[in-house]
C-alpha positions in Angstrom: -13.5 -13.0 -4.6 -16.9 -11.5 -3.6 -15.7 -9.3 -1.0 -18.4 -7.0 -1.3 -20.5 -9.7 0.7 -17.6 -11.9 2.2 -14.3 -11.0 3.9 -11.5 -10.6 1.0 -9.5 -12.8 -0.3 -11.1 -16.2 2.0 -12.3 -19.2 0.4 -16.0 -18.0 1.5 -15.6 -15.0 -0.8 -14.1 -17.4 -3.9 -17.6 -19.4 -3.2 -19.7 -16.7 -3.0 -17.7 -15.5 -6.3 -18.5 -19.2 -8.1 -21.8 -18.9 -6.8 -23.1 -15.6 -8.2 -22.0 -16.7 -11.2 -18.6 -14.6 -11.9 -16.8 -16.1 -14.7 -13.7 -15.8 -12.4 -11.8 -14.2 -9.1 -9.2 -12.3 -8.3 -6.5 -13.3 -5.5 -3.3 -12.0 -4.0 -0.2 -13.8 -3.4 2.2 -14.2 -1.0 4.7 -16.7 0.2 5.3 -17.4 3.8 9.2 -17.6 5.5 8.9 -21.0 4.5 7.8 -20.8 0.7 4.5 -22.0 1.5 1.9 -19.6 -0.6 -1.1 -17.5 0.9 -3.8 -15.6 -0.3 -4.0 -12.3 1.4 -3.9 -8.7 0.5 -1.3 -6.9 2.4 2.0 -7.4 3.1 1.2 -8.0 6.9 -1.7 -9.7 8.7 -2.7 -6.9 10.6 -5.6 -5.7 8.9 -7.7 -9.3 8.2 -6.5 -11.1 11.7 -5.8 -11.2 14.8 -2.1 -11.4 14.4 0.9 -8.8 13.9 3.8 -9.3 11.4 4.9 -9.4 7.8 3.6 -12.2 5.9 7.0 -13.1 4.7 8.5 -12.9 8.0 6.2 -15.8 9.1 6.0 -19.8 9.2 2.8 -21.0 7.5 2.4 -22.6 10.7 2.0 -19.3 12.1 -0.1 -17.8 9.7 -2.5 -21.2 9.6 -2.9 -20.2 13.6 -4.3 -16.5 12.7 -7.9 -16.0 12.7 -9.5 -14.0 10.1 -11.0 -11.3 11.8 -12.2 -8.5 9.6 -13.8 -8.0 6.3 -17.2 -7.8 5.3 -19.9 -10.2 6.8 -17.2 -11.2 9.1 -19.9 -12.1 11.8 -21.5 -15.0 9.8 -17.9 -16.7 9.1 -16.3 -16.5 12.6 -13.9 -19.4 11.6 -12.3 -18.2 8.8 -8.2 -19.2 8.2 -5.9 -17.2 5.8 -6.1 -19.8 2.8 -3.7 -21.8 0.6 -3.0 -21.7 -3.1 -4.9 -24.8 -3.2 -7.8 -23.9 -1.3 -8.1 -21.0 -3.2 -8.2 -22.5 -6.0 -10.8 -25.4 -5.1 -13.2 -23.6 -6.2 -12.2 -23.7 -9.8 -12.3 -27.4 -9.5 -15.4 -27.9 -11.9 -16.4 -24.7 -12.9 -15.2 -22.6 -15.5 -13.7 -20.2 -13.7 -10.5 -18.2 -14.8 -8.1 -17.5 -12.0 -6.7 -14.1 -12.2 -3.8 -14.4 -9.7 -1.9 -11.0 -8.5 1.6 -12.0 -7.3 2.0 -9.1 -4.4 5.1 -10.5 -2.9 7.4 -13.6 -2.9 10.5 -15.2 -3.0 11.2 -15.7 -6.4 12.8 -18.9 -5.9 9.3 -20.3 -5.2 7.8 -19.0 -8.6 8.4 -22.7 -10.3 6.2 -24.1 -7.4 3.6 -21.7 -8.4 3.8 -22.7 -12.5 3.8 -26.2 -11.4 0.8 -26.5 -9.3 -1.1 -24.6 -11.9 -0.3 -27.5 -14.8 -0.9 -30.0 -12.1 -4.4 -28.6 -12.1 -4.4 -27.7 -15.8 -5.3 -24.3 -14.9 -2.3 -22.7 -16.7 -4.5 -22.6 -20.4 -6.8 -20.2 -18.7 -4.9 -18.7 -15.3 -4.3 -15.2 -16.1 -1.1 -13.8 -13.5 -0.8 -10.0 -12.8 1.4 -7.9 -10.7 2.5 -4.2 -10.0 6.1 -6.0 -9.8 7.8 -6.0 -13.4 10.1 -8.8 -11.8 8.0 -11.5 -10.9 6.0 -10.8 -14.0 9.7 -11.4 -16.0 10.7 -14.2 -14.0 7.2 -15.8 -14.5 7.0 -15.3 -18.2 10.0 -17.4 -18.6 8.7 -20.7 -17.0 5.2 -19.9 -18.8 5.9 -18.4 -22.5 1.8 -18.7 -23.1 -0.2 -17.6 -20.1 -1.8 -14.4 -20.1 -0.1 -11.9 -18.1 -0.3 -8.0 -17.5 1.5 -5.2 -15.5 -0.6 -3.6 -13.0 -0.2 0.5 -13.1 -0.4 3.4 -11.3 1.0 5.1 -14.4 0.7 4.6 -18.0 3.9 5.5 -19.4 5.5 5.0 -22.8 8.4 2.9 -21.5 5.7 0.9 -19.7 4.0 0.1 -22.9 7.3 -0.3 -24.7 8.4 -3.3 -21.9 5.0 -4.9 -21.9 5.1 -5.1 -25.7 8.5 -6.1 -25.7 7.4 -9.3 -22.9 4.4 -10.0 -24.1 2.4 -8.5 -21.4 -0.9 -6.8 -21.6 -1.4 -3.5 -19.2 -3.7 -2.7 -16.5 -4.0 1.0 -15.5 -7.0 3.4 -14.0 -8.6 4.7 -17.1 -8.5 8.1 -15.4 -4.4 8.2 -16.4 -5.7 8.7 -19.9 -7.1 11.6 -19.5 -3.8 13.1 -18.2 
């Protein structure tokens, strides 16, 4: 999203995104105790509400209760919930806007819920899914042999090229590791 203007990872910040005329948005992925799936950064809702816990470790009942609390220009959105999949994605609902969707942590079991919403929407031609996790990116690619997908870095190894090349990956690193 926009989060430069709008608290991160919020449907405000997707609009603000669609509005300023960004061809697409990053998210980040989670699913709930109860395989429901929310956009959020961290592992826990401490930093963006005004709740305590591990994402993971909650109901999305519990999360839906949360109020979004932090984040830039917090003050003009005082009503702000920890959004859905589906809410996230609204935006992309007549506009031409690519979805690049980080999966930070989930039950795997849940990954065919993900891959189905996305046809459902016919956003899989044009969704692009990334992740620091080699796993989910694995598990992913074999319900999905076309999207675009890529390993996110904090190295840039050979054995990391080597595997993305191998599962048809691309690679997303810090340009500074080149100069290393």
């Amino acid at each position: 999203g926009f989060s430069s203007i709008r608290p991160e990872n919020t449907c405000s910040a997707f609009d603000a995104a669609v509005e300023a005329g960004f061809d697409g948005y990053e998210f980040d992925l989670h699913t709930t105790k109860d395989g429901e799936w929310v956009v959020i950064h961290d592992d826990t809702v401490d930093k963006m509400t005004d709740g305590t816990g591990n994402v993971e470790d909650l109901t999305f009942e519990e999360i839906r209760r949360l109020k979004i609390d932090s984040g830039n220009g917090i003050e003009n959105y005082p009503d702000l919930k920890m959004p859905t999949l589906e809410e996230t994605l609204a935006s992309c609902d007549g506009n031409d806007i690519i979805p690049v969707i980080e999966i930070k942590k989930c039950d795997m079991k849940y990954l065919p819920d993900l891959k189905a919403y996305l046809d459902g929407k016919s956003l899989s031609e044009k969704a692009v899914i990334i992740s620091f996790t080699g796993e989910y990116l694995e598990a992913y690619r074999e319900l999905d042999k076309d999207v675009q997908m890529y390993l996110l870095s904090n190295e840039f190894t050979k054995e990391d090229v080597d595997w993305c090349i191998e599962n048809n990956f691309g690679i997303n690193f810090n340009h500074k590791l080149l100069y290393k």
